[in-house]
mmCIF file of the N, C-alpha and C atoms, coordinates in Angstrom:
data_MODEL
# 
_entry.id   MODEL 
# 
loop_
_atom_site.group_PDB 
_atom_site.id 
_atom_site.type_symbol 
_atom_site.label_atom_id 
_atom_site.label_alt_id 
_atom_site.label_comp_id 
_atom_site.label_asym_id 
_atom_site.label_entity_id 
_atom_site.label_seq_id 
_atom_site.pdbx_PDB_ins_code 
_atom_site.Cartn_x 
_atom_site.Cartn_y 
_atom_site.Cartn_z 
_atom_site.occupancy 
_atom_site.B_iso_or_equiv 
_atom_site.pdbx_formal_charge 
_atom_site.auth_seq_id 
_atom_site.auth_comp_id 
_atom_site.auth_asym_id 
_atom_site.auth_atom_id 
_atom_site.pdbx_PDB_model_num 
ATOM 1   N N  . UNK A 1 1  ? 50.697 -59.398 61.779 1.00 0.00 ? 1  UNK A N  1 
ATOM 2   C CA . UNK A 1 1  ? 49.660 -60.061 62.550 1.00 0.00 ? 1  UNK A CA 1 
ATOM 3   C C  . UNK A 1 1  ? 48.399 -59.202 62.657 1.00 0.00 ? 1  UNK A C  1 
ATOM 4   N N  . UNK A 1 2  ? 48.498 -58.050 61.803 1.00 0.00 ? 2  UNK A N  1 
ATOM 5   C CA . UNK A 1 2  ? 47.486 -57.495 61.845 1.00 0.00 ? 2  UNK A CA 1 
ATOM 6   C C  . UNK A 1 2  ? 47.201 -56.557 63.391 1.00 0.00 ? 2  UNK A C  1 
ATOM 7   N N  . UNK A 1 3  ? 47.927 -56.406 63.834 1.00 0.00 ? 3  UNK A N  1 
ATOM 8   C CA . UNK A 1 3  ? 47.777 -54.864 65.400 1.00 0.00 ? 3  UNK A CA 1 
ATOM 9   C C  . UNK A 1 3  ? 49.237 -54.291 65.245 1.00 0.00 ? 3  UNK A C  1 
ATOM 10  N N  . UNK A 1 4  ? 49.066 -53.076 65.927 1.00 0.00 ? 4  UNK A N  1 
ATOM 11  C CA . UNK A 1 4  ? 50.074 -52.298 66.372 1.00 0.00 ? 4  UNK A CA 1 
ATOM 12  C C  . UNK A 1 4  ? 51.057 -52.932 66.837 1.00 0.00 ? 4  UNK A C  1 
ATOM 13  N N  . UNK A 1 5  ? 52.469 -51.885 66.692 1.00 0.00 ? 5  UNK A N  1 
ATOM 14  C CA . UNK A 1 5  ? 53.086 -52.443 67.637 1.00 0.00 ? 5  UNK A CA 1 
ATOM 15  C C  . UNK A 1 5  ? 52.967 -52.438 69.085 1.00 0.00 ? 5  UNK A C  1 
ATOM 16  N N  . UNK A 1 6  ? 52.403 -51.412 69.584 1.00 0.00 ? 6  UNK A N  1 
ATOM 17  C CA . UNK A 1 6  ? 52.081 -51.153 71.162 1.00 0.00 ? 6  UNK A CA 1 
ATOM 18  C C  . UNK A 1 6  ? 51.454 -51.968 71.548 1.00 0.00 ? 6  UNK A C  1 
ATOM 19  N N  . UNK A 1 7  ? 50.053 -52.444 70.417 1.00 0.00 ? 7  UNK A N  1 
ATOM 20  C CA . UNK A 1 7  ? 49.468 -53.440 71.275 1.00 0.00 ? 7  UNK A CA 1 
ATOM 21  C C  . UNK A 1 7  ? 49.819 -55.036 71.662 1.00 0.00 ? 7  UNK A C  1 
ATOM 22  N N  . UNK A 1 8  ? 50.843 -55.391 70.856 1.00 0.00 ? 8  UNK A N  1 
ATOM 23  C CA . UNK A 1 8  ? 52.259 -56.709 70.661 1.00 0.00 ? 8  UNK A CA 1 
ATOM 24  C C  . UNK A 1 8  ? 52.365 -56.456 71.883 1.00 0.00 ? 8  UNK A C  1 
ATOM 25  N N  . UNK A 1 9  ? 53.095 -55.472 72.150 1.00 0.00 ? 9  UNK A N  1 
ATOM 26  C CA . UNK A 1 9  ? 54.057 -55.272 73.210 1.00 0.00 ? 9  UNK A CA 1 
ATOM 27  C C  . UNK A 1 9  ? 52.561 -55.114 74.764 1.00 0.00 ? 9  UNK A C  1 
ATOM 28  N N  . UNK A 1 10 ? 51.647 -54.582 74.428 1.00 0.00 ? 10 UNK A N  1 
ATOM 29  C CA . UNK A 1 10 ? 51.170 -54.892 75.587 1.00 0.00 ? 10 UNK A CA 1 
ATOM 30  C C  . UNK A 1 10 ? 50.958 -56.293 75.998 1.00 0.00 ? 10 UNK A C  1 
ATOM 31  N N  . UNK A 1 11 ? 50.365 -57.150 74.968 1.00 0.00 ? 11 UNK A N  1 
ATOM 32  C CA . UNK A 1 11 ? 50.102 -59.046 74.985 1.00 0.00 ? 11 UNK A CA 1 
ATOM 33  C C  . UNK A 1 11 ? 51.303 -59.185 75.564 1.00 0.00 ? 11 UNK A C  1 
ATOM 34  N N  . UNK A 1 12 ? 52.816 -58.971 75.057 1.00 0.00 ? 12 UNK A N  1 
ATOM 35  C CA . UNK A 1 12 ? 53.783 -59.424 75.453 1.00 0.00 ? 12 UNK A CA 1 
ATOM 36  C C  . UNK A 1 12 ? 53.692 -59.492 77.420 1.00 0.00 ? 12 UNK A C  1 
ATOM 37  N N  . UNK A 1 13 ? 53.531 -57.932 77.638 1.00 0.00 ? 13 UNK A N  1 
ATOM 38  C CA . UNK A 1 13 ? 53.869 -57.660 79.132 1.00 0.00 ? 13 UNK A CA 1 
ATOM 39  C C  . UNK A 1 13 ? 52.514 -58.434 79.874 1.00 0.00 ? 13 UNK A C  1 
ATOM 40  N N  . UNK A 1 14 ? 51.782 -58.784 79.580 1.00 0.00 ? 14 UNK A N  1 
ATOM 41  C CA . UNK A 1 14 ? 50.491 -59.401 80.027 1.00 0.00 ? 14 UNK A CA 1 
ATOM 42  C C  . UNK A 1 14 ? 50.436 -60.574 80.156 1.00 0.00 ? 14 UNK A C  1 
ATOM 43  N N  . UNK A 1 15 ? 51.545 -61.589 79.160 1.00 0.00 ? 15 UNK A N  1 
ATOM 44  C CA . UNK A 1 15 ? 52.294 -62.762 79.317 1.00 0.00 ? 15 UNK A CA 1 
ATOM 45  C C  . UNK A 1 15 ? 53.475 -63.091 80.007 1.00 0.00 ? 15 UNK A C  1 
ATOM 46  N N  . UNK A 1 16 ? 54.200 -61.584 80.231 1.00 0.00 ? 16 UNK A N  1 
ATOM 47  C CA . UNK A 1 16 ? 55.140 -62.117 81.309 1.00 0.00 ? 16 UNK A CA 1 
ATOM 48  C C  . UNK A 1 16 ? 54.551 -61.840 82.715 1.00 0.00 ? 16 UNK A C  1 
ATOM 49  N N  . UNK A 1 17 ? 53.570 -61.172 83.229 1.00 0.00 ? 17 UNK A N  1 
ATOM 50  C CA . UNK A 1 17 ? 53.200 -61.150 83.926 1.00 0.00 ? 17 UNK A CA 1 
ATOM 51  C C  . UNK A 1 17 ? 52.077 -62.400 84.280 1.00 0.00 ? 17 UNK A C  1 
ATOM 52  N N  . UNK A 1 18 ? 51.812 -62.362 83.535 1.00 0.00 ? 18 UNK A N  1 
ATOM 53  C CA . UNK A 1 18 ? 50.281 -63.812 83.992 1.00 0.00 ? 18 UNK A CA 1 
ATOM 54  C C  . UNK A 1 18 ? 50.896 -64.795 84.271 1.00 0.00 ? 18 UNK A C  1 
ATOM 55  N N  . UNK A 1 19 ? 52.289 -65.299 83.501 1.00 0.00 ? 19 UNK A N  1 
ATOM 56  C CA . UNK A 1 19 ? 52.995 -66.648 83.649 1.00 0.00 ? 19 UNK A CA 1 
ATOM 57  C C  . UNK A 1 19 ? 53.855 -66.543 84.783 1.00 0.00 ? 19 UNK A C  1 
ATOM 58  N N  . UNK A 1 20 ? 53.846 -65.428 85.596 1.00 0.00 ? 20 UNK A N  1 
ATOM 59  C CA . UNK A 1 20 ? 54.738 -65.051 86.987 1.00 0.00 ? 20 UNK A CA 1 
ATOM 60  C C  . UNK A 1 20 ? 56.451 -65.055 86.234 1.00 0.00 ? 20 UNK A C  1 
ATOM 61  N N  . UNK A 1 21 ? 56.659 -65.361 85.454 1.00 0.00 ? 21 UNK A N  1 
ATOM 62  C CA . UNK A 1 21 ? 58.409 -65.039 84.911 1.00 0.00 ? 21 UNK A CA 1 
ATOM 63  C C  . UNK A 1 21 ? 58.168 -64.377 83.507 1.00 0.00 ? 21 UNK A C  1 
ATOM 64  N N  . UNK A 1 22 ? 58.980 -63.999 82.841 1.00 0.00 ? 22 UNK A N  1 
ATOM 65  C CA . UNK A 1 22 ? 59.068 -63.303 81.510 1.00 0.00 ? 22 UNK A CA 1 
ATOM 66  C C  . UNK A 1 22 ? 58.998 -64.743 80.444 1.00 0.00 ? 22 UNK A C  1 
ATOM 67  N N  . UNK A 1 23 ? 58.510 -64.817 79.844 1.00 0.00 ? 23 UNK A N  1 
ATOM 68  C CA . UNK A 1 23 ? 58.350 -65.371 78.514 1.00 0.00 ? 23 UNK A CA 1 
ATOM 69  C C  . UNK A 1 23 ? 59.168 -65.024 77.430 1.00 0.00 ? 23 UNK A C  1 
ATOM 70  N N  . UNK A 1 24 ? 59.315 -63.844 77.607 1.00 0.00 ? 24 UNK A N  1 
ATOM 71  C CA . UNK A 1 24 ? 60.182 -62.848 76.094 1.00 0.00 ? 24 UNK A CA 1 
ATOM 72  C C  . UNK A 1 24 ? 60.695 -61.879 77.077 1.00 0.00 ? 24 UNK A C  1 
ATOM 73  N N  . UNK A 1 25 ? 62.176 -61.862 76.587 1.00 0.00 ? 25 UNK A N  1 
ATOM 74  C CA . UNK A 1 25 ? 62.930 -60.896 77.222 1.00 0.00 ? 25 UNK A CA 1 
ATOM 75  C C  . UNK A 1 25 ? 63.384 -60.194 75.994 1.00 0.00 ? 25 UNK A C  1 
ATOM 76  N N  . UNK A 1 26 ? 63.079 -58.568 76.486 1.00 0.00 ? 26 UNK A N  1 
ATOM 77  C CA . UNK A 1 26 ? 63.726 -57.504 75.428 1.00 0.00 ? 26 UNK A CA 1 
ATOM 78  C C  . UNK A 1 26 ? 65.039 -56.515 75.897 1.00 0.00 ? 26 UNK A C  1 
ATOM 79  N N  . UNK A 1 27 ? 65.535 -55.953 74.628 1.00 0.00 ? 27 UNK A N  1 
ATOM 80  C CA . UNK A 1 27 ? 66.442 -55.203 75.297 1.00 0.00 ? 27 UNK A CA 1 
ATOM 81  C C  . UNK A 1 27 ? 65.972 -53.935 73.869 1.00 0.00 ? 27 UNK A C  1 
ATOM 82  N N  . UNK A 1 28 ? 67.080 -52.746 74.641 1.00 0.00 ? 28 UNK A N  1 
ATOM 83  C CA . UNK A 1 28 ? 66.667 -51.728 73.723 1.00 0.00 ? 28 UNK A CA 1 
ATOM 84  C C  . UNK A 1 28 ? 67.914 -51.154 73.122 1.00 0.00 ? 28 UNK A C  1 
ATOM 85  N N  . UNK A 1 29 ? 67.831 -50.898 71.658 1.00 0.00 ? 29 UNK A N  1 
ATOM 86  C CA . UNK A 1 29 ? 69.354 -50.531 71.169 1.00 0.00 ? 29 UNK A CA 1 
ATOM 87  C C  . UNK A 1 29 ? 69.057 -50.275 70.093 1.00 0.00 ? 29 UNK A C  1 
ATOM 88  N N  . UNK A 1 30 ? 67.519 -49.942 69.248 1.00 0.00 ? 30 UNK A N  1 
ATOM 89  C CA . UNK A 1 30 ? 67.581 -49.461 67.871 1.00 0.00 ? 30 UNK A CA 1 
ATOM 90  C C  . UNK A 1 30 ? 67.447 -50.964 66.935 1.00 0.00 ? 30 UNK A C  1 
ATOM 91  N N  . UNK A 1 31 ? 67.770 -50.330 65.265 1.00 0.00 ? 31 UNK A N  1 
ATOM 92  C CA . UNK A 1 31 ? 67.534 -51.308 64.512 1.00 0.00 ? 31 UNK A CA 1 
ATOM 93  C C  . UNK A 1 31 ? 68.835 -52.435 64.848 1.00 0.00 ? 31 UNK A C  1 
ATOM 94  N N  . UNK A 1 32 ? 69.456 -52.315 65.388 1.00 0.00 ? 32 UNK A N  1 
ATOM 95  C CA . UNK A 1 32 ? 70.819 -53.264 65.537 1.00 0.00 ? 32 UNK A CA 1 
ATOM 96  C C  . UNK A 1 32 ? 71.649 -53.386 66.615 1.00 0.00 ? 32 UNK A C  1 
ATOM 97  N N  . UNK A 1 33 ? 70.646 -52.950 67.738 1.00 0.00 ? 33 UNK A N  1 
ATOM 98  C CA . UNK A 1 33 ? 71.842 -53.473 69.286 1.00 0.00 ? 33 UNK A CA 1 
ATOM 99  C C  . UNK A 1 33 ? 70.130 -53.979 69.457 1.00 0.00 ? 33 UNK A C  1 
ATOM 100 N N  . UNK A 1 34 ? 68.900 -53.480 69.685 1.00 0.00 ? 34 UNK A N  1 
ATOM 101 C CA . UNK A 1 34 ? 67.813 -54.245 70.432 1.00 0.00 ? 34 UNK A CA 1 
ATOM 102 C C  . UNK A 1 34 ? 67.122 -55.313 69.576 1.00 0.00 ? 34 UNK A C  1 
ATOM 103 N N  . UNK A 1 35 ? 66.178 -55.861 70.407 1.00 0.00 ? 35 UNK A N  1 
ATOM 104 C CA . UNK A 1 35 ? 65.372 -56.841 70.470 1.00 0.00 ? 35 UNK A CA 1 
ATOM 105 C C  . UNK A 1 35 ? 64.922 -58.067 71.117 1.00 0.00 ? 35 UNK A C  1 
ATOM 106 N N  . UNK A 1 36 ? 63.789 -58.916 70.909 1.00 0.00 ? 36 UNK A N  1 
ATOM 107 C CA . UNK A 1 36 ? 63.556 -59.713 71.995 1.00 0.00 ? 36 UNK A CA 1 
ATOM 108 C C  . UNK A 1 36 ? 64.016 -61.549 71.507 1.00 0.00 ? 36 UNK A C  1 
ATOM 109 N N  . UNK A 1 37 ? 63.574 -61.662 72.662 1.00 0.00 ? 37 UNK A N  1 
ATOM 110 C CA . UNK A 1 37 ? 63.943 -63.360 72.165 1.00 0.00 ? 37 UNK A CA 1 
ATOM 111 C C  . UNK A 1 37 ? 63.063 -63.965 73.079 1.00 0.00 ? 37 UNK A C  1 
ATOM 112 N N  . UNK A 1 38 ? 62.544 -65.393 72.863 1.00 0.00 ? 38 UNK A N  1 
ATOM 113 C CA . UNK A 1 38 ? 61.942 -66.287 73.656 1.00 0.00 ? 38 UNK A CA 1 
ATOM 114 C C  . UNK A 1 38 ? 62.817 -66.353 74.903 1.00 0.00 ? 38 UNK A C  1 
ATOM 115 N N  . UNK A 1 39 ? 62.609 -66.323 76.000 1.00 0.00 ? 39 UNK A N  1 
ATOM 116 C CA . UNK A 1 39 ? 63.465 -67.232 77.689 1.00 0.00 ? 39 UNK A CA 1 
ATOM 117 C C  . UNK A 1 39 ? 63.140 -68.614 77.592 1.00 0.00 ? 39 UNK A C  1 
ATOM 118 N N  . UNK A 1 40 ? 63.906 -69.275 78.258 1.00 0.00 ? 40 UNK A N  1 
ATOM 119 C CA . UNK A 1 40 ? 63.534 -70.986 78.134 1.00 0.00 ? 40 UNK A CA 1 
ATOM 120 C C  . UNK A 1 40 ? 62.459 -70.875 78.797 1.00 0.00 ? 40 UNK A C  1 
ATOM 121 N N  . UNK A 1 41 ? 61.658 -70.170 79.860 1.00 0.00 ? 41 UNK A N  1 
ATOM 122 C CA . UNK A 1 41 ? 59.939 -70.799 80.086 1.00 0.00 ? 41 UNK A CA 1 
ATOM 123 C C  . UNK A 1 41 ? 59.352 -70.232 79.032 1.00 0.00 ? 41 UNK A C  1 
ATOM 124 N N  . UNK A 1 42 ? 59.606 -69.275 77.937 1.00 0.00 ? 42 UNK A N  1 
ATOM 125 C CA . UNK A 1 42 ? 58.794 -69.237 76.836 1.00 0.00 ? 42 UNK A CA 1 
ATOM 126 C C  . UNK A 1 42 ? 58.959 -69.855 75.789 1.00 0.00 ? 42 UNK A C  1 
ATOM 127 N N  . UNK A 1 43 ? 59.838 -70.563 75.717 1.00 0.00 ? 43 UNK A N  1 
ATOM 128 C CA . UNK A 1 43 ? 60.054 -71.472 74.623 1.00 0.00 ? 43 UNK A CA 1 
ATOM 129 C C  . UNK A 1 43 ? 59.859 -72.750 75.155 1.00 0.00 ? 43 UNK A C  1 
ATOM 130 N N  . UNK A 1 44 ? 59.327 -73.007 76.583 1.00 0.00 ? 44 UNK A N  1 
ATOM 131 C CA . UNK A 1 44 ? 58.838 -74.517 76.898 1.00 0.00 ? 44 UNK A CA 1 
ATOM 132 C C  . UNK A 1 44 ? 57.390 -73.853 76.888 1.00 0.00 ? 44 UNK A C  1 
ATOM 133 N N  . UNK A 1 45 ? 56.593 -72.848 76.864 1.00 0.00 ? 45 UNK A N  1 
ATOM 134 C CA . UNK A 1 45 ? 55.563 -72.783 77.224 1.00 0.00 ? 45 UNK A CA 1 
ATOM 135 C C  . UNK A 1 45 ? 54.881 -72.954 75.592 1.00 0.00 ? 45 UNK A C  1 
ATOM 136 N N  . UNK A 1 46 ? 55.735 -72.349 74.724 1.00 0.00 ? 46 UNK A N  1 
ATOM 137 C CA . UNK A 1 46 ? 55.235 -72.144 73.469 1.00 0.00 ? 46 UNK A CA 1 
ATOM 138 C C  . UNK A 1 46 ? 55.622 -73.984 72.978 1.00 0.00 ? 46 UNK A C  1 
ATOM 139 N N  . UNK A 1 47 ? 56.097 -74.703 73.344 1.00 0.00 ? 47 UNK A N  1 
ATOM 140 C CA . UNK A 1 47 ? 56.243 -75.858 72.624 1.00 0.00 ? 47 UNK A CA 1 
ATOM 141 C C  . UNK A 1 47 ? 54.950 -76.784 73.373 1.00 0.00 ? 47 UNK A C  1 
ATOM 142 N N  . UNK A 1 48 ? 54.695 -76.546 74.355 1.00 0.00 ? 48 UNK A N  1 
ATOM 143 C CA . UNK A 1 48 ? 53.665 -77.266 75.013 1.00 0.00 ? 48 UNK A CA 1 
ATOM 144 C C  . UNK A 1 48 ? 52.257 -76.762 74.014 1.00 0.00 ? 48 UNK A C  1 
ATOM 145 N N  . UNK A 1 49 ? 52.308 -75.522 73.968 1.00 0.00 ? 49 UNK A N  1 
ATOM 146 C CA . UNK A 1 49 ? 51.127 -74.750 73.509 1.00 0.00 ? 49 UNK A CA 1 
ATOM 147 C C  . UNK A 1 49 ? 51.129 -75.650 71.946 1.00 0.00 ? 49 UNK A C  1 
ATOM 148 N N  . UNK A 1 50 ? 51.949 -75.700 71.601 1.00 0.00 ? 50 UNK A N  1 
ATOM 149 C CA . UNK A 1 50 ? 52.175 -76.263 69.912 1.00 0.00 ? 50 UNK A CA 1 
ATOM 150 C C  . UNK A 1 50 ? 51.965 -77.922 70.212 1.00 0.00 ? 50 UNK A C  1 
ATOM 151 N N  . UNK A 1 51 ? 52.156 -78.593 71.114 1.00 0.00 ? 51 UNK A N  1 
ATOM 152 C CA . UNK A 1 51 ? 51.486 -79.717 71.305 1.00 0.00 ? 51 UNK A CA 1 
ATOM 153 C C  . UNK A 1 51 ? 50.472 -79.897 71.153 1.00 0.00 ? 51 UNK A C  1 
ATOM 154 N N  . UNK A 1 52 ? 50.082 -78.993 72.438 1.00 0.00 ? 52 UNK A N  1 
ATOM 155 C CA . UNK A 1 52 ? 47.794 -78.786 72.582 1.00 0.00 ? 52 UNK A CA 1 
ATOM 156 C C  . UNK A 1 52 ? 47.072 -78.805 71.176 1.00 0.00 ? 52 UNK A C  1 
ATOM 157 N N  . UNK A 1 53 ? 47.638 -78.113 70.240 1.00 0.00 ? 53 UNK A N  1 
ATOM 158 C CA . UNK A 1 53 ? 47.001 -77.925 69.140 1.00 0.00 ? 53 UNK A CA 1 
ATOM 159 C C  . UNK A 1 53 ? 47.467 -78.771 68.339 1.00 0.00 ? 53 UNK A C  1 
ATOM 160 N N  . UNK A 1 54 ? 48.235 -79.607 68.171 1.00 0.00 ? 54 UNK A N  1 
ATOM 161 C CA . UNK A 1 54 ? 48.606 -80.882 67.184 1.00 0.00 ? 54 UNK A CA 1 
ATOM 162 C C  . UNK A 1 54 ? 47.662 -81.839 67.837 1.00 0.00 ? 54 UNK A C  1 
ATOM 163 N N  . UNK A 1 55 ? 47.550 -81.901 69.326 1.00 0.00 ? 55 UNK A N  1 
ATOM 164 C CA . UNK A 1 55 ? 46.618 -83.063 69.755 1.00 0.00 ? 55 UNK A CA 1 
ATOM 165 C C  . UNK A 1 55 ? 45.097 -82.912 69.163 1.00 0.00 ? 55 UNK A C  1 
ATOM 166 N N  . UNK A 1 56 ? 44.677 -81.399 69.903 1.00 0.00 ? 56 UNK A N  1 
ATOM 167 C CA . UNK A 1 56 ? 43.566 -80.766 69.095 1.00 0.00 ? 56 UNK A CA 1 
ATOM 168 C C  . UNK A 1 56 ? 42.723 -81.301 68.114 1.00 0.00 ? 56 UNK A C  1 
ATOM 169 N N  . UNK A 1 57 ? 43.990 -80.683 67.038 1.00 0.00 ? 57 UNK A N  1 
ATOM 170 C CA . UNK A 1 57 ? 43.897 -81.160 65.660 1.00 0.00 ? 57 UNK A CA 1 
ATOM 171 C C  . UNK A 1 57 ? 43.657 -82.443 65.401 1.00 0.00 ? 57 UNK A C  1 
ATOM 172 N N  . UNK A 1 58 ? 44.335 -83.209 66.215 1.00 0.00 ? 58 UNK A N  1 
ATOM 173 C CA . UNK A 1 58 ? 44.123 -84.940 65.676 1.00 0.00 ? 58 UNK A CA 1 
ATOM 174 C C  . UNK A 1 58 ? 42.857 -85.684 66.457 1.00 0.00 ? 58 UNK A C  1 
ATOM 175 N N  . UNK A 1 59 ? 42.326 -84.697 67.691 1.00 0.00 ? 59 UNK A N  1 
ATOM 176 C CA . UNK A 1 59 ? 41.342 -85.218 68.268 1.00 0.00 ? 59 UNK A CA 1 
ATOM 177 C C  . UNK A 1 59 ? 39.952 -85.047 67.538 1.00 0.00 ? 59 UNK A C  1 
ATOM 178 N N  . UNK A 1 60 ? 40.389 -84.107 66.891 1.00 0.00 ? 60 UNK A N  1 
ATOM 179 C CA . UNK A 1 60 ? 38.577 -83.872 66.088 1.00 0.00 ? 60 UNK A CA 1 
ATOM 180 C C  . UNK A 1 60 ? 38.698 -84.039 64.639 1.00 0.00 ? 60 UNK A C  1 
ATOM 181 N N  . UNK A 1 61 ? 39.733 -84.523 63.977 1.00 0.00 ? 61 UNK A N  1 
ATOM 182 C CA . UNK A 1 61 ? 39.867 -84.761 62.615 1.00 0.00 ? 61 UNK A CA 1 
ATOM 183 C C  . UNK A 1 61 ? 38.908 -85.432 61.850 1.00 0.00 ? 61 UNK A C  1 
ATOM 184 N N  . UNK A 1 62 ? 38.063 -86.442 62.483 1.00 0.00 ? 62 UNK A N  1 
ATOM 185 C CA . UNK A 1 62 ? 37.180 -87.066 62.161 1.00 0.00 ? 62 UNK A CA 1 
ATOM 186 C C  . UNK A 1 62 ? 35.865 -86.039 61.823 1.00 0.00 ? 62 UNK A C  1 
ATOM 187 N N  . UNK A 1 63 ? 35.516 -85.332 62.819 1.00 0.00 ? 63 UNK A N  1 
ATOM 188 C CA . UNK A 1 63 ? 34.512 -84.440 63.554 1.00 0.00 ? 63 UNK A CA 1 
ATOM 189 C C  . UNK A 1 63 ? 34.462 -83.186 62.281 1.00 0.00 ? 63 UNK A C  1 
ATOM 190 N N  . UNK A 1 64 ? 35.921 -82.833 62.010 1.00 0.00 ? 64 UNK A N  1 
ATOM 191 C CA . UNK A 1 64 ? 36.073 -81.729 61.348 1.00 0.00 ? 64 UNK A CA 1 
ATOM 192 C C  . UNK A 1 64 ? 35.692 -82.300 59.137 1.00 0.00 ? 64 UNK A C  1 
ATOM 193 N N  . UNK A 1 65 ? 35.988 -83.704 59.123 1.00 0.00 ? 65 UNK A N  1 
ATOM 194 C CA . UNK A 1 65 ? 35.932 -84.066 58.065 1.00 0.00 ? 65 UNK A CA 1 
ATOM 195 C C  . UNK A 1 65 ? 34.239 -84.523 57.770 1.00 0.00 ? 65 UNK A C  1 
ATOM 196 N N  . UNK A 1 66 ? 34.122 -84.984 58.653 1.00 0.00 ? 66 UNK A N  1 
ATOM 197 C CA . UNK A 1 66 ? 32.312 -85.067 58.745 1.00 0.00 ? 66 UNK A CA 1 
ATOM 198 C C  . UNK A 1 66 ? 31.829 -83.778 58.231 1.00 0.00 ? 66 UNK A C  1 
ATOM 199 N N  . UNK A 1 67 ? 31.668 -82.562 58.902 1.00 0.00 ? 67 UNK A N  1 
ATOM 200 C CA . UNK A 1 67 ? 31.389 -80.700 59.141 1.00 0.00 ? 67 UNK A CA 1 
ATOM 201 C C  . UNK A 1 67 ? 31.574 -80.701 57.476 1.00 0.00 ? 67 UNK A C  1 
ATOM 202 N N  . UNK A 1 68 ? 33.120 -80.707 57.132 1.00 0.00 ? 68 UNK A N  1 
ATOM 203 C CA . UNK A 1 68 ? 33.383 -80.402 55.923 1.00 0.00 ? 68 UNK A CA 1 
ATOM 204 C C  . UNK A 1 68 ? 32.624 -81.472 54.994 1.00 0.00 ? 68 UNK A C  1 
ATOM 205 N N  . UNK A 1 69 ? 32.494 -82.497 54.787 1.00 0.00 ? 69 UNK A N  1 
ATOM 206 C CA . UNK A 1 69 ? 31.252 -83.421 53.830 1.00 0.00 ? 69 UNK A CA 1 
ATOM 207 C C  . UNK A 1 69 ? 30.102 -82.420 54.341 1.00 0.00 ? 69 UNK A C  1 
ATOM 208 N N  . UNK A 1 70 ? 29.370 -82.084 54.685 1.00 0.00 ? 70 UNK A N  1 
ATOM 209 C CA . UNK A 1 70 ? 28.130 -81.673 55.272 1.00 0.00 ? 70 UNK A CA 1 
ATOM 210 C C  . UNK A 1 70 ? 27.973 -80.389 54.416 1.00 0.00 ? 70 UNK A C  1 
ATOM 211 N N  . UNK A 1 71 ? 29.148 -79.541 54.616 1.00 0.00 ? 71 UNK A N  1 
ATOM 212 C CA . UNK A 1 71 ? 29.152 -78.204 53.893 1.00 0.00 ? 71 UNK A CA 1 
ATOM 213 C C  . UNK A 1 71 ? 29.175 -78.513 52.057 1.00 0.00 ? 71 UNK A C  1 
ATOM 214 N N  . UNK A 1 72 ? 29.580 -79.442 51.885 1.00 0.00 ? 72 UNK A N  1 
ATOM 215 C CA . UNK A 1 72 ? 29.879 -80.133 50.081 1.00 0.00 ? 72 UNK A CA 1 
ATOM 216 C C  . UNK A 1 72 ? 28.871 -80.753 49.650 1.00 0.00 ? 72 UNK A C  1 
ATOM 217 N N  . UNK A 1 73 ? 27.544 -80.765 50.483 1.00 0.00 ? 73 UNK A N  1 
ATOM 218 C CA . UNK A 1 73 ? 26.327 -81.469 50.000 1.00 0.00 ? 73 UNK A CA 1 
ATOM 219 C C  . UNK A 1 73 ? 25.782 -80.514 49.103 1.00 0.00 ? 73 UNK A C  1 
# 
């Protein structure tokens, strides 16, 4: 994704904190006891979020295909 890992992990703690519960819960154990996983409010928060942007997307499709003719003149 292009950043550090520290700075992942700071977004991470900045999301479980802003959303008042953890989003991603980690554990620590090396290449093969640790790691994180979505919590169910981060995996309802991230499916909502993946809505917003399918709606998004379909709300300006018109808008965005116009822009793009404009740039092909």
């Amino acid at each position: 994704m292009g950043m550090s890992y520290k700075r992942a992990w700071e977004i991470v703690r900045a999301l479980n904190t802003g959303f008042g519960s953890a989003l991603v819960s980690s554990s620590r154990g090396g290449k093969t006891k640790g790691g994180a996983v979505l919590t169910n409010h981060g995996q309802m928060v991230l499916a909502s979020y993946r809505s917003m942007q399918e709606k998004a997307a379909a709300a300006i499709k018109e808008n965005v295909a116009t822009v793009r003719a404009a740039l092909n003149r």
